[in-house]
C-alpha positions in Angstrom: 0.0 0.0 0.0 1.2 3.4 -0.3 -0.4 6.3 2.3 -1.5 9.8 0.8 0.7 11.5 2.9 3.7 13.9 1.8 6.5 13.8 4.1 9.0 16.6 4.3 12.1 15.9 3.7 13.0 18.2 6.9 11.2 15.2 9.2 14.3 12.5 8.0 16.4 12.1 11.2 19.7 13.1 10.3 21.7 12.6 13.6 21.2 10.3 16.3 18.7 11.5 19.1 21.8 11.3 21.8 23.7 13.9 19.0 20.7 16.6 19.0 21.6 18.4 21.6 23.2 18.4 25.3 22.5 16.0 27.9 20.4 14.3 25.4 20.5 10.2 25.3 19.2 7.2 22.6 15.5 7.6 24.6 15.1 11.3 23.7 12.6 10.4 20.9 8.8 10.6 20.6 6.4 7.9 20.9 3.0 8.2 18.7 0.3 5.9 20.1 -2.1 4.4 17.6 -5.1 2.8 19.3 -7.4 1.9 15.9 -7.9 5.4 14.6 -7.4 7.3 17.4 -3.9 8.9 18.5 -1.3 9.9 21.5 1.8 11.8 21.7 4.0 11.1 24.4 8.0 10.2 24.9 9.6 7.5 24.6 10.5 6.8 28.8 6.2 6.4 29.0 6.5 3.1 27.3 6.1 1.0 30.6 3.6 3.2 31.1 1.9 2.3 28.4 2.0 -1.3 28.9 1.2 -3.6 31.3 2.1 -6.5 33.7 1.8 -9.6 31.6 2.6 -8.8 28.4 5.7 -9.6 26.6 8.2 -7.2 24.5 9.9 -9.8 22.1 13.0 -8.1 20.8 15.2 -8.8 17.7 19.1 -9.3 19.2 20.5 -9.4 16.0 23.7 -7.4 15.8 24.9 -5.1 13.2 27.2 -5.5 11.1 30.3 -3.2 9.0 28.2 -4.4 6.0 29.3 -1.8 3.6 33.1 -2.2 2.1 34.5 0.0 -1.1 35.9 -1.8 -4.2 36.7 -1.4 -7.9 34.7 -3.1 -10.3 36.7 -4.1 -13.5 40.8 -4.6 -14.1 43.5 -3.4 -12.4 44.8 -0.9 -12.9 41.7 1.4 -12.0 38.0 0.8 -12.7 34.9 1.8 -11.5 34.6 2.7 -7.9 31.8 0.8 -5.8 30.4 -0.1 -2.6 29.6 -3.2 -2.0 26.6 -4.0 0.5 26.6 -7.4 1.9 23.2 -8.3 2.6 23.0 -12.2 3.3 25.4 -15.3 3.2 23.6 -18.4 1.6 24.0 -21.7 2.7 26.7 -22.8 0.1 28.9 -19.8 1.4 27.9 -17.4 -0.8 26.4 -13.7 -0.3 23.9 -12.1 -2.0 25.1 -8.6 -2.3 24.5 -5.0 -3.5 26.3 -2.6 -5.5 26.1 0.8 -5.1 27.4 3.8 -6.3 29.4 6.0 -4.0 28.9 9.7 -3.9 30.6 12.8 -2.5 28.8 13.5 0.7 29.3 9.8 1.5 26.3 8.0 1.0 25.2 5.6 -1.9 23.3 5.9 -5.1 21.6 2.6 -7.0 23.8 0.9 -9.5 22.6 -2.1 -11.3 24.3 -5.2 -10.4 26.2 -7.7 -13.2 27.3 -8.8 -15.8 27.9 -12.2 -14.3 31.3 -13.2 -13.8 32.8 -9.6 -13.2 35.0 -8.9 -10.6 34.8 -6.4 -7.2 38.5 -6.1 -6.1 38.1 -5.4 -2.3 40.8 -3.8 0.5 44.1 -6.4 1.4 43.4 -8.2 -1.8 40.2 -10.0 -1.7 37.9 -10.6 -4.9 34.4 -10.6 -5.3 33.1 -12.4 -8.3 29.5 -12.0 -9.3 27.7 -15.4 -9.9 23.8 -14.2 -11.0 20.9 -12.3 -9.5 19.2 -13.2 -6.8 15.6 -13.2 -7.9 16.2 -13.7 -11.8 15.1 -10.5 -13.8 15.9 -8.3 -11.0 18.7 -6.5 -10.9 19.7 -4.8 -7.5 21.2 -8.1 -5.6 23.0 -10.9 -6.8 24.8 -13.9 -5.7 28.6 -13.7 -5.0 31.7 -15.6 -4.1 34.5 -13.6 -2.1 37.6 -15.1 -1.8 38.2 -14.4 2.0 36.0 -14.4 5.0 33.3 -12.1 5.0 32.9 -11.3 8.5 36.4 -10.9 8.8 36.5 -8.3 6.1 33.7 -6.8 7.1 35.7 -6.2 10.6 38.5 -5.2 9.2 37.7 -3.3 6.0 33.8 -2.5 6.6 31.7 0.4 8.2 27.9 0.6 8.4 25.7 1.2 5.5 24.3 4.8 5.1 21.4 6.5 3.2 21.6 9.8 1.8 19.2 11.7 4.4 21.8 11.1 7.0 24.4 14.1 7.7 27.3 12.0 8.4 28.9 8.5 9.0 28.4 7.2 12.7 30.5 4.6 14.0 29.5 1.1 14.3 27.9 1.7 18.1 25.5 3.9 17.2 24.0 1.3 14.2 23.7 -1.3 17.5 20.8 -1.9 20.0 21.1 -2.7 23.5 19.7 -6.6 22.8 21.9 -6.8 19.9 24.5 -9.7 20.6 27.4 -11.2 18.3 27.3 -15.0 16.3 29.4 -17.2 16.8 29.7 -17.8 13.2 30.1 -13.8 12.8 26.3 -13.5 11.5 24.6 -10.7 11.9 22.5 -8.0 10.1 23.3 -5.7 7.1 20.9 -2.8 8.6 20.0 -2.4 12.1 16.7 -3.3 13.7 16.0 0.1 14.6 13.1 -0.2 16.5 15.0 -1.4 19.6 17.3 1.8 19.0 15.8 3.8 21.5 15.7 1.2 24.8 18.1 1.4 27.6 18.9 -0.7 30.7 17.1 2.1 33.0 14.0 1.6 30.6 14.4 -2.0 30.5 14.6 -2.3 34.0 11.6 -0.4 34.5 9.4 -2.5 31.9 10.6 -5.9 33.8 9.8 -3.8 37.1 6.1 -3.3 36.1 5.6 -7.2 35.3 6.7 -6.7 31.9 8.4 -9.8 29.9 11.3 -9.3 27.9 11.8 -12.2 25.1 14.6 -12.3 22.7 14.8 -13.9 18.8 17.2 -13.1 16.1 16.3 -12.1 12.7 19.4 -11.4 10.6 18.1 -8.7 8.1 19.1 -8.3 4.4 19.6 -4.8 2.9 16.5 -2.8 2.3 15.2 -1.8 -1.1 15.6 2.0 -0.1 15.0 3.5 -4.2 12.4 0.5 -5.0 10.5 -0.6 -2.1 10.9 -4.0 -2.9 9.0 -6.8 -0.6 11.7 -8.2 1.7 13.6 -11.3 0.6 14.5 -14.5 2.2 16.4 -14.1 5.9 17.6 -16.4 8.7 15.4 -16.1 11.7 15.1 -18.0 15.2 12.6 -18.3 17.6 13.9 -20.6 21.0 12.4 -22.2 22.6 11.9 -20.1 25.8 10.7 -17.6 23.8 7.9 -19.4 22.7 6.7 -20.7 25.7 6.5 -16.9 26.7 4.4 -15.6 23.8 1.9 -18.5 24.2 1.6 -18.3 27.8 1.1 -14.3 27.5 -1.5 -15.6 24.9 -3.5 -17.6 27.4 -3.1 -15.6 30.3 -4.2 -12.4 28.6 -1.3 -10.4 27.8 -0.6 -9.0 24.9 2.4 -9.9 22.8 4.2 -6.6 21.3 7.0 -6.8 18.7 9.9 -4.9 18.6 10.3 -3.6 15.3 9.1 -5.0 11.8 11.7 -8.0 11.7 10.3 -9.5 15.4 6.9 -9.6 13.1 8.1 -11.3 10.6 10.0 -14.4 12.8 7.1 -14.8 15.1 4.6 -15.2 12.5 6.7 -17.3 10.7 6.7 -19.2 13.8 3.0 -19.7 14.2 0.5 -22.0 13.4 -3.0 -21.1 14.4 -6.1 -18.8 12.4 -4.4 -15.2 11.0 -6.3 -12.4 12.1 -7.1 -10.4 8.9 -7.5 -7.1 8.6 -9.2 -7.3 4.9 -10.6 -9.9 3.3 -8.4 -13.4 2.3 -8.3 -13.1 -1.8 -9.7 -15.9 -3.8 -7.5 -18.6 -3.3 -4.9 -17.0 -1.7 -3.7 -19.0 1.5 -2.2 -18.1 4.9 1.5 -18.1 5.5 3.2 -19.7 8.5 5.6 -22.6 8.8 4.8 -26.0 7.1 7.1 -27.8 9.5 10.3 -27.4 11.8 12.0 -29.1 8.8 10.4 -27.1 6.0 12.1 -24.0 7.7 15.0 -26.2 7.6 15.0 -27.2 4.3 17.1 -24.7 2.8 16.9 -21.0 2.0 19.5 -18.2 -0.3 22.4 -20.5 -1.8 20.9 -24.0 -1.3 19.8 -25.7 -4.7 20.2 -23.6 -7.6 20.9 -20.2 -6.1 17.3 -19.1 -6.0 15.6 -18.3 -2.7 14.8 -21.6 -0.6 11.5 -22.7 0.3 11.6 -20.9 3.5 9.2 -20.8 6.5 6.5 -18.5 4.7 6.2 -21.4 1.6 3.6 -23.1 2.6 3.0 -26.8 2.0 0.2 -29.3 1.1 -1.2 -30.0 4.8 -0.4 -26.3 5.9 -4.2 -25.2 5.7 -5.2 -28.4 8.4 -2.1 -27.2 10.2 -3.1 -23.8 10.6 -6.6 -24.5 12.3 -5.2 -26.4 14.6 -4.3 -23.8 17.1 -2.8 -20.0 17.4 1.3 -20.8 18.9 4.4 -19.6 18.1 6.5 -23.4 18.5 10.6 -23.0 18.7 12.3 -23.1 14.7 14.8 -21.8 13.1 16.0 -21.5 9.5 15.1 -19.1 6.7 11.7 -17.6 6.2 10.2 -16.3 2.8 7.3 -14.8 4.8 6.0 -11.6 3.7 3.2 -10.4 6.0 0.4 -8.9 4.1 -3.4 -7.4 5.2 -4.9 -10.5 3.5 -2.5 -12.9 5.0 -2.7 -11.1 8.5 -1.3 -11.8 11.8 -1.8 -15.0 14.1 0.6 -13.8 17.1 1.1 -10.1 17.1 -1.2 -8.2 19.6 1.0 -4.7 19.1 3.9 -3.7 17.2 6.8 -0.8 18.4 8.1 0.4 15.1 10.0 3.5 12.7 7.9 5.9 10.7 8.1 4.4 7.6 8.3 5.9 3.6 4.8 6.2 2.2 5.5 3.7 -0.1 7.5 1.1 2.0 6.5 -2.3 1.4 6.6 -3.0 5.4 3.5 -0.4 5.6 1.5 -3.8 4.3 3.0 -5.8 7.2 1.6 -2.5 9.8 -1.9 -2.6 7.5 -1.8 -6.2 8.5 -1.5 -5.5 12.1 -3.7 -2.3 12.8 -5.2 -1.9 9.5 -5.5 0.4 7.3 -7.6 3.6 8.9 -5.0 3.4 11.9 -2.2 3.7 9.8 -3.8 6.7 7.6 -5.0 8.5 10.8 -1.3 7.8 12.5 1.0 9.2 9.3 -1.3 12.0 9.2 -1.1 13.2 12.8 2.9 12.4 12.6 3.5 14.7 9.4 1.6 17.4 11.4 2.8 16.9 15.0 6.6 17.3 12.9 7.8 13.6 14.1 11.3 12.0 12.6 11.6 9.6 10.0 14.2 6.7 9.8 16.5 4.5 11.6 17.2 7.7 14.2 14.1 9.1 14.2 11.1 8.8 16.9 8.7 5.5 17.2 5.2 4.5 16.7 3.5 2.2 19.0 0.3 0.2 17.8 -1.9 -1.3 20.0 -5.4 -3.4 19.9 -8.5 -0.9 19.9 -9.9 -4.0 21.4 -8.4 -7.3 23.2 -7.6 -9.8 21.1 -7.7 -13.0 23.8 -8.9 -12.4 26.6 -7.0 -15.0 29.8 -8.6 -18.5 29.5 -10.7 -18.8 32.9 
């Protein structure tokens, strides 16, 4: 969907909130409220205000990475200067990646990707050779095999990927949550999750204070389609175990279960089996998303097979329909989900979503149709635009909540 609204391009968050001004820290940001159409303005430090004992924040603790690296694309000596965004590594050790186009202020512009079989040379001697694109007849990722390890690279050589409505480059810190917590295997996401930016340990400590549950999962994000809005491709998620005994017993007790940010959506509903809530009608022969087995989301995802995206937890599968009525829980899985969340899909385990200001014509505005629907989201960008909030990764949050309860506790 895209929202009639125009947004200034004075309202992009160029700084981060703790660089605004004196004395100012990552919770000086506001917080909109969207209860169905109806609206709120407060700041951020009245979150655990706004919430209650028995719900359950589930946060993404994926960590950021250095996921942008300069490199010349052609023979030595010279050719044409890129950056390379890595976005995801593929099970066969490959990474789907984007080239970009550097400019003077810093940032990026698009640049198609290709031919296949042309070179990157990258800093202390590495290669990047170009191997196809990742959705065939689209242009803006492809495939690659580097000759070195990535996240050592990316360590040594890499810094975080920037946008052009941003003043400056930050360091790595300020592109990193306070859940955000390192792989083992170096993992990790190409963009932060952004809507966790703004927490703290006070904050935190506050929210558990007031009965509320904290509950981590990782979601290693891909780089956005910034120019294009594409839908989101293919990621690695996880959901453990604890955390889904937490969401379900929140479920049956009454609580509410609030995601953190547009990527928490995504894993728990990839997650769940049960009856989506919809927030339009289902299209003719259209059929709910979800996971068609622990092993479906096992079953492969970017590099496995021929290159393409895997069947991921979003596919689907013959018995997924019987599956789905069989009850609303998020079960433990991990693996890759192709789940895009969408009004007619809808949402099985999200009560409430914490999230950015988004472009009018995001694709993730779908996902928050999905969730609040679509007179919420009209009324909210409307009353944002006017009350002068910040867009982006450093800008203030949006809170939607149930106009009604969703499950009330089991008695």
């Amino acid at each position: 969907m895209a929202l009639a609204v125009r947004v200034p391009t004075e309202l992009s968050a160029r700084v981060p909130a703790e660089q605004r001004g004196p004395g100012r820290g990552r919770d000086d940001v506001r917080l909109l409220v969207s209860r169905g159409e109806a609206v709120s303005h407060h700041s951020f430090r009245e979150l655990p205000a706004l919430l209650r004992a028995g719900d359950v924040l589930v946060v993404n603790t994926s960590t950021t990475l250095a996921a942008a690296v300069d490199g010349r694309l052609g023979p030595e000596p010279g050719g044409e200067p890129v950056v390379v965004h890595f976005s995801t590594r593929g099970d066969d050790g490959r990474w789907a990646v984007e080239l970009r186009t550097p400019e003077p202020s810093g940032s990026t512009r698009p640049r198609g990707g290709g031919p296949t079989g042309a070179v990157v040379r990258l800093p202390g001697g590495a290669r990047l050779v170009l191997a196809g694109p990742l959705v065939p007849g689209s242009g803006r990722l492809w495939w690659a095999r580097v000759s070195v390890d990535v996240p050592g690279l990316l360590e040594r050589y890499g810094r975080p990927i920037r946008y052009g409505y941003t003043e400056r480059d930050q360091p790595l810190s300020a592109y990193r949550t306070l859940f955000a917590r390192p792989s083992p295997d170096g993992s990790g996401s190409a963009e932060m999750p952004s809507a966790g930016r703004p927490f703290t340990a006070r904050l935190v400590a506050e929210l558990v204070d007031r009965g509320v549950r904290i509950a981590p999962l990782s979601l290693h994000t891909g780089v956005a389609s910034t120019e294009a809005h594409e839908p989101p491709y293919p990621e690695r998620f996880e959901v453990p175990a604890a955390t889904a005994a937490l969401v379900n017993a929140a479920r049956a007790g009454g609580g509410r279960v609030i995601a953190v940010g547009t990527t928490v959506v995504r894993a728990l509903e990839s997650a769940a089996v049960g009856p989506a809530l919809r927030t339009e009608p289902d299209p003719a022969g259209s059929r709910p998303g979800g996971v068609p087995g622990a092993s479906g989301a096992e079953a492969g995802g970017p590099g496995a097979g021929s290159g393409g995206p895997g069947t991921g937890a979003g596919s689907g599968g013959p018995g997924e329909e019987t599956a789905a009525r069989s009850g609303g829980t998020v079960r433990a899985v991990r693996g890759w989900t192709d789940l895009v969340v969408t009004p007619a899909r809808g949402v099985r385990v999200v009560d409430g979503l914490l999230t950015g200001l988004h472009e009018p014509e995001a694709s993730h505005l779908l996902m928050l149709e999905a969730v609040a629907g679509r007179p919420a989201l009209r009324s909210a960008y409307a009353a944002a635009v006017r009350g002068r909030y910040l867009w982006h990764e450093f800008g203030d949050v949006h809170l939607l909540l149930p106009e009604k309860e969703a499950h009330p506790p089991h008695c």
